[in-house]
PyMOL commands that place a pseudoatom at each C-alpha (Angstrom):
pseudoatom trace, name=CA, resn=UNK, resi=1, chain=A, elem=C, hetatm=0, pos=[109.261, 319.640, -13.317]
pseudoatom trace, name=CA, resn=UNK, resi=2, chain=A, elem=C, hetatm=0, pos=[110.536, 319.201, -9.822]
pseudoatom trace, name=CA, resn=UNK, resi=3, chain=A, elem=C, hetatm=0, pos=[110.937, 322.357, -8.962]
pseudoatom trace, name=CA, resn=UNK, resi=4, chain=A, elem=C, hetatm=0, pos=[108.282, 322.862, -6.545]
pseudoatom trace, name=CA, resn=UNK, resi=5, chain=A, elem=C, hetatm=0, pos=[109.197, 319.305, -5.197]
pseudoatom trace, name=CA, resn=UNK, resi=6, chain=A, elem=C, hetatm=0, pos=[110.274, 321.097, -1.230]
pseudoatom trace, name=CA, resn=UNK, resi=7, chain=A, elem=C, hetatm=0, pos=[107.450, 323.965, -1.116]
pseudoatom trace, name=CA, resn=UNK, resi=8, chain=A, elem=C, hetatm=0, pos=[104.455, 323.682, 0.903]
pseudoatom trace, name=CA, resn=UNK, resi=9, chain=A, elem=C, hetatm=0, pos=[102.102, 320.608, 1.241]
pseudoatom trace, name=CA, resn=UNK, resi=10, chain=A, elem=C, hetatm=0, pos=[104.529, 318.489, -1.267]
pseudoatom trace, name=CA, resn=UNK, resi=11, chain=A, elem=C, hetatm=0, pos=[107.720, 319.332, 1.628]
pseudoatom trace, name=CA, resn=UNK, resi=12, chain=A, elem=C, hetatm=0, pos=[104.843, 317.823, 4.307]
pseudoatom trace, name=CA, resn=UNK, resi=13, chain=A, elem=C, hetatm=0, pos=[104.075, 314.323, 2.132]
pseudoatom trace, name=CA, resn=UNK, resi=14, chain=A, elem=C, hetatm=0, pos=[107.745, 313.890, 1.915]
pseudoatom trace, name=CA, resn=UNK, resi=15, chain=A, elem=C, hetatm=0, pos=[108.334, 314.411, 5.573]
pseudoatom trace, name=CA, resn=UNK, resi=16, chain=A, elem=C, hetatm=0, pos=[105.307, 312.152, 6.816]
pseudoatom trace, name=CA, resn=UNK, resi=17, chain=A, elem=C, hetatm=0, pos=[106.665, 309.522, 4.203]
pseudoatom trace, name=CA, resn=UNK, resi=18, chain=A, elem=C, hetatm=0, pos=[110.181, 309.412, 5.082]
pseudoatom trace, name=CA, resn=UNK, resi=19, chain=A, elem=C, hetatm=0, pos=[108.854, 308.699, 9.214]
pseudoatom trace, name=CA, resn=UNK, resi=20, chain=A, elem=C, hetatm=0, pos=[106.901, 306.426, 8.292]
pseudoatom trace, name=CA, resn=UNK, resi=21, chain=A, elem=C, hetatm=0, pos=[109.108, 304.295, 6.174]
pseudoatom trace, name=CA, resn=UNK, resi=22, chain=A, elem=C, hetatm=0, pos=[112.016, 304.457, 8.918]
pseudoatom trace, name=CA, resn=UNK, resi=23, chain=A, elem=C, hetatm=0, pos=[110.363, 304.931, 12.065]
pseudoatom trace, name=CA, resn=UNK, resi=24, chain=A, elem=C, hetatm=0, pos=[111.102, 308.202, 14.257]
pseudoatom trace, name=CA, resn=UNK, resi=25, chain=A, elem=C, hetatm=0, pos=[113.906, 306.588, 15.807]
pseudoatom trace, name=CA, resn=UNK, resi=26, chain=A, elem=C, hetatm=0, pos=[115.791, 306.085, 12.546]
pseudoatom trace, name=CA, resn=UNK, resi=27, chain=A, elem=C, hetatm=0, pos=[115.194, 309.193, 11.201]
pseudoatom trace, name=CA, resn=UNK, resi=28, chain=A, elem=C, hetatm=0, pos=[117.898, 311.433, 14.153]
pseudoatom trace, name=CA, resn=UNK, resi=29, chain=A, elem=C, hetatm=0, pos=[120.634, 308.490, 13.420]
pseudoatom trace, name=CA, resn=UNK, resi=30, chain=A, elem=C, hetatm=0, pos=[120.166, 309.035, 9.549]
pseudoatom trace, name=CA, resn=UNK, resi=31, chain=A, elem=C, hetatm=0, pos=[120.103, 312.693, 9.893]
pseudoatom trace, name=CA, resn=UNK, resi=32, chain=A, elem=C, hetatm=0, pos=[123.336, 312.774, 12.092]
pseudoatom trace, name=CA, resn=UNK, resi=33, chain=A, elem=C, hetatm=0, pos=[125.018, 310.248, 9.693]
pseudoatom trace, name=CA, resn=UNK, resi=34, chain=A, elem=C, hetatm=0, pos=[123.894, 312.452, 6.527]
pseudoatom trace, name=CA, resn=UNK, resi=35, chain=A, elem=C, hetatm=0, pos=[125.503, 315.691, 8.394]
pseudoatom trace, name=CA, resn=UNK, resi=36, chain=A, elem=C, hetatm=0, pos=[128.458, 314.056, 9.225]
pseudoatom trace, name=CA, resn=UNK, resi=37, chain=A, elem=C, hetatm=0, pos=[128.743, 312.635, 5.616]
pseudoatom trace, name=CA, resn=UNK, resi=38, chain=A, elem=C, hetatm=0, pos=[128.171, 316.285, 4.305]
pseudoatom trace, name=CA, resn=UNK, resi=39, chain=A, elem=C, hetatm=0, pos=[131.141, 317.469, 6.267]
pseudoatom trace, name=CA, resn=UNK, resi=40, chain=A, elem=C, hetatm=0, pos=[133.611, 315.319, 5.050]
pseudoatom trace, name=CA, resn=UNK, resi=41, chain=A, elem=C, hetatm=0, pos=[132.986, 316.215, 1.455]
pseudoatom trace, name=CA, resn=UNK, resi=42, chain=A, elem=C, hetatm=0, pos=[133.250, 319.918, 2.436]
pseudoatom trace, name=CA, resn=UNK, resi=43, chain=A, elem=C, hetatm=0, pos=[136.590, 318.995, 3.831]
pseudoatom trace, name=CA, resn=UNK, resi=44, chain=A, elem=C, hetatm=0, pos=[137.644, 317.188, 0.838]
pseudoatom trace, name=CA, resn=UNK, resi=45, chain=A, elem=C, hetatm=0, pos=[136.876, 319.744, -1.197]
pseudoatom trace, name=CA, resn=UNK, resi=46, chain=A, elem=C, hetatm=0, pos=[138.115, 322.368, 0.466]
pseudoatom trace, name=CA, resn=UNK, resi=47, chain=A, elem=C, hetatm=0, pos=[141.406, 319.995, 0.665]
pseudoatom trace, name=CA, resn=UNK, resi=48, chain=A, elem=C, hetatm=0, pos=[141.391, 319.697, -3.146]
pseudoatom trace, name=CA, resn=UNK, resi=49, chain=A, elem=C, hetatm=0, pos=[141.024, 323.152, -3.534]
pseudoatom trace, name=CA, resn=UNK, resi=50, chain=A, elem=C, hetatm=0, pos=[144.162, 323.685, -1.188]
pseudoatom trace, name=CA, resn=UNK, resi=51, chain=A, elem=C, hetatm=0, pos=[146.022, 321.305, -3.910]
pseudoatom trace, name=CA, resn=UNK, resi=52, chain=A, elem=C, hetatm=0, pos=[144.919, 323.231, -6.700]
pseudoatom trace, name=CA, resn=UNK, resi=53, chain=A, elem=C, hetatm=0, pos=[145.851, 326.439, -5.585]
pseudoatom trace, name=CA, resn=UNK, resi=54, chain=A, elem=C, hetatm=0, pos=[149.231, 325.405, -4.682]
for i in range(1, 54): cmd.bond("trace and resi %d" % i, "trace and resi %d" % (i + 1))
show_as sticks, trace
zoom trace
């Protein structure tokens, strides 16, 4: 069902959407927040995999 969702014109709509629901000047600081929030949970995990391992 979704699995075309990110290909081609549908990866466009989203895009155009997403700038013009938070502005182009929102969209870095939400980017940067969403990397940095990515990170973390790879640390975490790689952190609870330490613990398990031991």
């Amino acid at each position: 069902m979704f699995g075309n969702l990110f290909e081609g014109p549908h990866l466009l709509i989203i895009i155009f959407a997403i700038l013009v629901l938070f502005g182009s000047k929102k969209v870095p600081e939400f980017m940067s927040g969403l990397g940095k929030g990515i990170k973390e949970f790879k640390k975490a995990m790689s952190g609870i995999e330490d613990e398990i391992k031991k």
